[in-house]
DRENDO-1510 file (C-alpha; in Angstrom, 1 decimal, always signed):
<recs>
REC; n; res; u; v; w
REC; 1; UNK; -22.1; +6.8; +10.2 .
REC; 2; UNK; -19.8; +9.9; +10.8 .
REC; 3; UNK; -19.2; +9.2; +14.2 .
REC; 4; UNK; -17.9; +5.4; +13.9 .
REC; 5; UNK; -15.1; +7.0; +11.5 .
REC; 6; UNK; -11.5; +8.6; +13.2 .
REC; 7; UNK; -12.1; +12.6; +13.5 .
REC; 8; UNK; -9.4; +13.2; +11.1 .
REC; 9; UNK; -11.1; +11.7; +8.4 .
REC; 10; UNK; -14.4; +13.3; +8.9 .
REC; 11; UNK; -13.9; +17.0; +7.9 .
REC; 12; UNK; -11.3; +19.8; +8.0 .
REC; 13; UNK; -12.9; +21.7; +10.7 .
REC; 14; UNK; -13.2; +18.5; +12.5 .
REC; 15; UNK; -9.0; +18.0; +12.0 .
REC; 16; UNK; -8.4; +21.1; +13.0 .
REC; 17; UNK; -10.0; +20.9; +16.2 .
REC; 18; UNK; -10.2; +16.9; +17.2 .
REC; 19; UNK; -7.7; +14.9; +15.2 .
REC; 20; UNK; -4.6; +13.8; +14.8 .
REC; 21; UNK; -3.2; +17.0; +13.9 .
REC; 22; UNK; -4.5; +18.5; +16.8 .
REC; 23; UNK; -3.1; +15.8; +19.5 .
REC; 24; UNK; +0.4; +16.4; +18.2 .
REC; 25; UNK; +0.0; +20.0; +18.3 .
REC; 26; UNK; -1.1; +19.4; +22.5 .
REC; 27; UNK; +2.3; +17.4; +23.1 .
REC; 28; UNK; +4.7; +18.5; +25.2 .
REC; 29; UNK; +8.4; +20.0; +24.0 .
REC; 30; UNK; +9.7; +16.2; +24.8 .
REC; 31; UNK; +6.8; +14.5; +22.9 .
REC; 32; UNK; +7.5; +16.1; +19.9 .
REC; 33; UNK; +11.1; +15.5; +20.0 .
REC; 34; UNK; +10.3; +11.7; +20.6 .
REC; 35; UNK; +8.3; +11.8; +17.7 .
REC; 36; UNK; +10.8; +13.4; +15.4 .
REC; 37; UNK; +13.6; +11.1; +16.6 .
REC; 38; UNK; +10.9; +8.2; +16.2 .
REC; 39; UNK; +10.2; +9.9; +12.0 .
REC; 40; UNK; +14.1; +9.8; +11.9 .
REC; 41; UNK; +14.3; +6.2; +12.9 .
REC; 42; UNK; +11.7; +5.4; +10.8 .
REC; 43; UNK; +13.1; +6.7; +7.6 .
REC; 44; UNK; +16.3; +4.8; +8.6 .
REC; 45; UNK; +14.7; +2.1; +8.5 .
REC; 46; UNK; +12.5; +1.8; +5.8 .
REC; 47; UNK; +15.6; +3.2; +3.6 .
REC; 48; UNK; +17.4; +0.3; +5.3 .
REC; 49; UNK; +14.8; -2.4; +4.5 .
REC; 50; UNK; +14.5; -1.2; +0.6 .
REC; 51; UNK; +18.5; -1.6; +0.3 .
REC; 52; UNK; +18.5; -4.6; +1.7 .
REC; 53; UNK; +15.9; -6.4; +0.2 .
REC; 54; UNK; +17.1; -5.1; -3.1 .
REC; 55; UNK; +20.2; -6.7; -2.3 .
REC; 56; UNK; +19.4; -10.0; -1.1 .
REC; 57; UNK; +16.8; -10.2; -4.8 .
REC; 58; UNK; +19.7; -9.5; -6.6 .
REC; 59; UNK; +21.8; -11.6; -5.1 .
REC; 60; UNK; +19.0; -14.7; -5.1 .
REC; 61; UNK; +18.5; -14.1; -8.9 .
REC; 62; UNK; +21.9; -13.8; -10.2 .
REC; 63; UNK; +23.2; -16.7; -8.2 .
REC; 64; UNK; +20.3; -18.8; -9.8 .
REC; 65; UNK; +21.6; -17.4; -13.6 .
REC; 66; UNK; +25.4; -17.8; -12.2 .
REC; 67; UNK; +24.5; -21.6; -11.0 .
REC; 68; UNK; +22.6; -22.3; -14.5 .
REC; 69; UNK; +25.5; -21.2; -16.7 .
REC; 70; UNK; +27.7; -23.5; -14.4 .
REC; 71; UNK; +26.0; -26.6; -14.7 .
REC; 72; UNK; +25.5; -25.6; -18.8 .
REC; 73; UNK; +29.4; -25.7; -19.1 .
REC; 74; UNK; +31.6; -28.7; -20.0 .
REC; 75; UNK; +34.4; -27.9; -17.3 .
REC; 76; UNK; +33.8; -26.2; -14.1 .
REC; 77; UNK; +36.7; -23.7; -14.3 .
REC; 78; UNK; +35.3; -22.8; -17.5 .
REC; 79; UNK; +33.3; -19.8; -17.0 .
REC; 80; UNK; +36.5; -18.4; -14.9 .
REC; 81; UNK; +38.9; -19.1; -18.1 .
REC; 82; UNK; +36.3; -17.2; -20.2 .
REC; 83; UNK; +36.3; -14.4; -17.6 .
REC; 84; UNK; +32.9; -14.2; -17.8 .
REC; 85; UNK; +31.2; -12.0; -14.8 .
REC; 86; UNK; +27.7; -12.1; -12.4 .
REC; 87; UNK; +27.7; -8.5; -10.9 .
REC; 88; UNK; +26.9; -8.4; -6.9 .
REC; 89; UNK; +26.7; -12.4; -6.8 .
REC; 90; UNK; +27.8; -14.1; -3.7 .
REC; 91; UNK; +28.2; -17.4; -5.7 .
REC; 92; UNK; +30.1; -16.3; -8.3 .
REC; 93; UNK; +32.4; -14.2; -5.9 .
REC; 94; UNK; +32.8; -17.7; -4.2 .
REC; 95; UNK; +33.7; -19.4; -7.4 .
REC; 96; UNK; +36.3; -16.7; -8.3 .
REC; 97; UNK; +38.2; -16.7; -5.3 .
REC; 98; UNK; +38.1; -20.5; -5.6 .
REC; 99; UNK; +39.5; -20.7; -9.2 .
REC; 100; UNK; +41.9; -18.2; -8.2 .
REC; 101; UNK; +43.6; -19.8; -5.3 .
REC; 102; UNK; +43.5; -23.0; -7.3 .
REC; 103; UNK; +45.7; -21.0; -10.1 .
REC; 104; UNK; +47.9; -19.5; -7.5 .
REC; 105; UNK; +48.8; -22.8; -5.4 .
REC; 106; UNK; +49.1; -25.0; -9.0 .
REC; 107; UNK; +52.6; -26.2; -7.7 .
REC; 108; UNK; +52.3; -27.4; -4.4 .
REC; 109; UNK; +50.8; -31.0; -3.0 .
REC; 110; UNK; +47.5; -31.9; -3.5 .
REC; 111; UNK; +46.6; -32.0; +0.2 .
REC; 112; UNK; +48.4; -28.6; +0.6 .
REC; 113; UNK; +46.5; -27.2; -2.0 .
REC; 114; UNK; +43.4; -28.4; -0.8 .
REC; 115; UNK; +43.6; -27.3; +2.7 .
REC; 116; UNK; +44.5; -23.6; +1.4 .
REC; 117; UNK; +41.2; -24.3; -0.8 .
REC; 118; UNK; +39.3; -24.4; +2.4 .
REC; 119; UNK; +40.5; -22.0; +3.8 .
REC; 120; UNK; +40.5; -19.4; +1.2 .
REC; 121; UNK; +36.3; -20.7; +0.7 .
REC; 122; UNK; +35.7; -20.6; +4.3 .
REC; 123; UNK; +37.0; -16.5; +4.3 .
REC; 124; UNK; +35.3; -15.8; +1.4 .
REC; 125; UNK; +32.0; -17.4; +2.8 .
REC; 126; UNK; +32.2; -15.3; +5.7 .
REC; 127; UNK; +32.9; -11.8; +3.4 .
REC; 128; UNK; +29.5; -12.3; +1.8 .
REC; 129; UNK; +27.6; -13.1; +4.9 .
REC; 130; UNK; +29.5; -9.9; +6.4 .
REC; 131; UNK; +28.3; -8.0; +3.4 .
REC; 132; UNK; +24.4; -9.0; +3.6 .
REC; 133; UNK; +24.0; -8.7; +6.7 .
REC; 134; UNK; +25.6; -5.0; +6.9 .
REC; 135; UNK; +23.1; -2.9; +8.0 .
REC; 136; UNK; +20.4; -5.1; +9.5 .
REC; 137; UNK; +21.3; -4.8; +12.9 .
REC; 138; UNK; +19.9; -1.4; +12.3 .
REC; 139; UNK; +16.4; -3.2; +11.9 .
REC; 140; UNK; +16.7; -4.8; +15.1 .
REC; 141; UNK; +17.7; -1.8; +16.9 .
REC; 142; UNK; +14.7; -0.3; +15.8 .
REC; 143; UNK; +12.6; -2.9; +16.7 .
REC; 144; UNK; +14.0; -2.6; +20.3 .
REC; 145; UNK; +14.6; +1.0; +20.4 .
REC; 146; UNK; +11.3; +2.4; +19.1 .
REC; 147; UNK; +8.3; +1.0; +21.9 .
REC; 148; UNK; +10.8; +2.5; +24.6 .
REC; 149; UNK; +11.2; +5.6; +22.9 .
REC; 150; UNK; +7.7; +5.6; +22.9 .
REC; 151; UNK; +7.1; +4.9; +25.9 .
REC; 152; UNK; +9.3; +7.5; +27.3 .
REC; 153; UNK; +6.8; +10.0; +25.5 .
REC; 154; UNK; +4.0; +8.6; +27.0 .
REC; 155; UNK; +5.5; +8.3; +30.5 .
REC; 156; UNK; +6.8; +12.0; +30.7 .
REC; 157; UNK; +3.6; +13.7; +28.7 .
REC; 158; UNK; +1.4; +12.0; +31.6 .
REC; 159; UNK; +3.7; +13.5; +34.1 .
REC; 160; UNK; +3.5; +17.0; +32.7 .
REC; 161; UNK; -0.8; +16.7; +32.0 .
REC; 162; UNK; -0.8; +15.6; +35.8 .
REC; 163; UNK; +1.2; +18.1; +36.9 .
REC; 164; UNK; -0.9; +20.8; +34.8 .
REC; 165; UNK; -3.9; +19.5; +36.5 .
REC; 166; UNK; -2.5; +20.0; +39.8 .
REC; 167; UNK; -1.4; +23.5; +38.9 .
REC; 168; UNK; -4.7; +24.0; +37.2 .
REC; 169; UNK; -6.9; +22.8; +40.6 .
REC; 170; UNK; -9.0; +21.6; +38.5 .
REC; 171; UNK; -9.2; +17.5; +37.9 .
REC; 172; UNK; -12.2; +17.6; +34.6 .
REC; 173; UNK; -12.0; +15.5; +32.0 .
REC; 174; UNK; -11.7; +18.4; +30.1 .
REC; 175; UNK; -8.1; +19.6; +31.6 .
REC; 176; UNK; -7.1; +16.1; +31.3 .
REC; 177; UNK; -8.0; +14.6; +28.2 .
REC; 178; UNK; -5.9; +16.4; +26.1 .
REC; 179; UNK; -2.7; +16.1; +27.8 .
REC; 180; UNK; -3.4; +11.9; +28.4 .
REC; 181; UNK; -3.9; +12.1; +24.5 .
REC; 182; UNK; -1.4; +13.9; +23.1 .
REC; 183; UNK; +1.2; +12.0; +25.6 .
REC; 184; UNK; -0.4; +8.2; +24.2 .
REC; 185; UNK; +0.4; +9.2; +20.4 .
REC; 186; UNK; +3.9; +8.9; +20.9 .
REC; 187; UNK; +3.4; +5.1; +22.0 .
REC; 188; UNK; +1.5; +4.4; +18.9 .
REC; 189; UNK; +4.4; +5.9; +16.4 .
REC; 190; UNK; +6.6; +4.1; +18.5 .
REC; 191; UNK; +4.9; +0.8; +17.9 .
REC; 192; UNK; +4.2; +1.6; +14.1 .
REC; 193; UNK; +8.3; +2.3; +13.5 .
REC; 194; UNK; +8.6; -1.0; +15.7 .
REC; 195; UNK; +6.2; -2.9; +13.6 .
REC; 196; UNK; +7.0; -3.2; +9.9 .
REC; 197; UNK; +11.1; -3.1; +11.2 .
REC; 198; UNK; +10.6; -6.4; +12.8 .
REC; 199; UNK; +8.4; -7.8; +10.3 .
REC; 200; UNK; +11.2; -6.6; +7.6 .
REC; 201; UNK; +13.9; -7.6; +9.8 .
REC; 202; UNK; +13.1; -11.0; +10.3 .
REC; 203; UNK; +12.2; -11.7; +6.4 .
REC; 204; UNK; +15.8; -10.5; +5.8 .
REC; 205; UNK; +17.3; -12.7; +8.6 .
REC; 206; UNK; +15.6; -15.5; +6.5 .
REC; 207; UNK; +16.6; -15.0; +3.0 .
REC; 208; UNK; +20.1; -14.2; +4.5 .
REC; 209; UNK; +20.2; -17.6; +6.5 .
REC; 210; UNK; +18.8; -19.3; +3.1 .
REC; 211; UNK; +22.1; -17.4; +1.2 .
REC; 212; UNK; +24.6; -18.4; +3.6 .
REC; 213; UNK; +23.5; -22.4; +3.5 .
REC; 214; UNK; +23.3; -22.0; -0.2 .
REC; 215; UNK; +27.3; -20.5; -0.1 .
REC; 216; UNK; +28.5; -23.5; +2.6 .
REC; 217; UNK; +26.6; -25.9; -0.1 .
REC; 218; UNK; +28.3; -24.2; -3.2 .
REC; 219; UNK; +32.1; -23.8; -1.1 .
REC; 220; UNK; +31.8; -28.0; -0.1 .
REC; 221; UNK; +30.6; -28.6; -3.9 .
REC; 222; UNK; +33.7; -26.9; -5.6 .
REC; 223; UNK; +36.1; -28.7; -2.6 .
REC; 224; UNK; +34.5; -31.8; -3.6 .
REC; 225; UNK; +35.1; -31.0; -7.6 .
REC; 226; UNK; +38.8; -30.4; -6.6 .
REC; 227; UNK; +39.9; -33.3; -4.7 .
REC; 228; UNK; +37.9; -35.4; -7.6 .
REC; 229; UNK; +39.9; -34.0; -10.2 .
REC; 230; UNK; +43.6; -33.7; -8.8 .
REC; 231; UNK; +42.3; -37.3; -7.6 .
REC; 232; UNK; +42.5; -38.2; -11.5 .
</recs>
C-alpha cells in the first residue's frame, strides 16, 4: 500500500531522500529562481483573486440592497434628497452622478439636459467598469506567463542534466534521473500558478460582464425616468 502513495507522504526518511523536498534541492541555480519568481507570482495572484472577488460580492450585494431601497421609495430622486449612502456600490455611484448632473443642468432645455444626462451616465459607466476590472489583467498575465516560465525551467535544467552526463561519461539512469526530475518540477508549479489564475480569472471576467450589463440597464432606466418626467 506504501508504494502506490507519493514518497513525500510516506515517511521522513523517505522525504529526505526521494521526495519533493529533495527534487527541489537537485535543481539547478535557474530552477530555483524560476520557482521563486513562479511562488512570487503566485502570491500575486491569489492576493489578487481574494481582492477582487471581495469586491465584485460587495458590489453584487449592495447594488441588490441599493436597488430594493429604490424601488421602496415614492420618488426616484428620493434617496439622493435624503442623502442617504451604499458604500463601494457601482449603482448607487451611477445614481448619484445622475441626480447630480440633473441638479446642476436644472435651467437649460429639456433635450440639452438630457443629452448631458447621457453623457455624464455613459462616463460614469465606464469609471466603475475601469475600477472592477483593475487588477485582473494581472490574472491573465499569470495565466500566460506561468506554463512558459515553467517551461524555461524545464528546458534549461534538461540542458544542464545532459550536459552533466556528458561531463560525467556516464549515461545511467542513475546520473540522469535526478537532473530530468528536478528540471520537470518547475513545469508542474508553473501549471499549478497557471491553473487556479485562469479558473479565478475567468469567474471574475463573468460577474464583471454581469455588473457592467446591470450598470448599462440601470444608466438607460434613470434616462428613461428623466425624459418621462420633464415629459410631464
Amino acid at each position: 500500500m506504501e508504494s502506490l502513495l507519493p514518497a513525500f507522504f510516506i515517511s521522513p526518511s523517505i522525504l529526505a531522500t526521494g521526495g519533493l523536498f529533495y527534487i527541489i534541492t537537485m535543481s539547478t541555480a535557474a530552477g530555483k529562481a524560476v520557482m521563486l519568481v513562479l511562488f512570487l507570482l503566485s502570491i500575486i495572484s491569489w492576493s489578487v483573486m481574494l481582492t477582487k472577488f471581495k469586491q465584485v460580492h460587495v458590489a453584487q450585494k449592495s447594488g441588490n440592497d441599493f436597488l430594493r431601497a429604490l424601488r421602496a421609495e415614492e420618488h426616484f430622486v428620493e434617496i439622493f434628497r435624503k442623502g442617504r449612502a451604499w458604500r463601494d456600490c457601482p449603482l448607487y455611484e451611477l445614481y448619484v452622478t445622475g441626480c447630480a448632473d440633473v441638479q446642476k443642468n436644472a435651467g437649460m432645455g429639456d433635450k440639452t439636459k438630457l443629452a448631458l444626462l447621457e453623457s455624464a451616465l455613459e462616463r460614469a459607466v465606464a469609471e466603475q467598469v475601469v475600477r472592477l476590472e483593475s487588477q485582473v489583467s494581472i490574472l491573465g498575465t499569470a495565466v500566460g506567463t506561468a506554463p512558459f516560465l515553467g517551461l524555461l525551467g524545464t528546458v534549461w535544467g534538461v540542458m544542464d542534466a545532459f550536459a552533466g552526463v556528458a561531463l560525467a561519461g556516464s549515461a545511467t539512469i542513475g546520473a540522469l534521473a535526478p537532473g530530468i526530475s528536478a528540471a520537470l518540477i518547475t513545469t508542474v508549479i508553473g501549471l499549478i500558478v497557471a491553473l487556479p489564475s485562469m479558473v479565478g480569472y475567468n469567474i471574475l471576467v463573468a460577474h464583471i460582464r454581469r455588473l457592467t450589463m446591470e450598470m448599462e440597464n440601470f444608466a438607460s432606466e434613470f434616462v428613461s425616468i428623466a425624459r418621462r418626467e420633464m415629459g410631464q
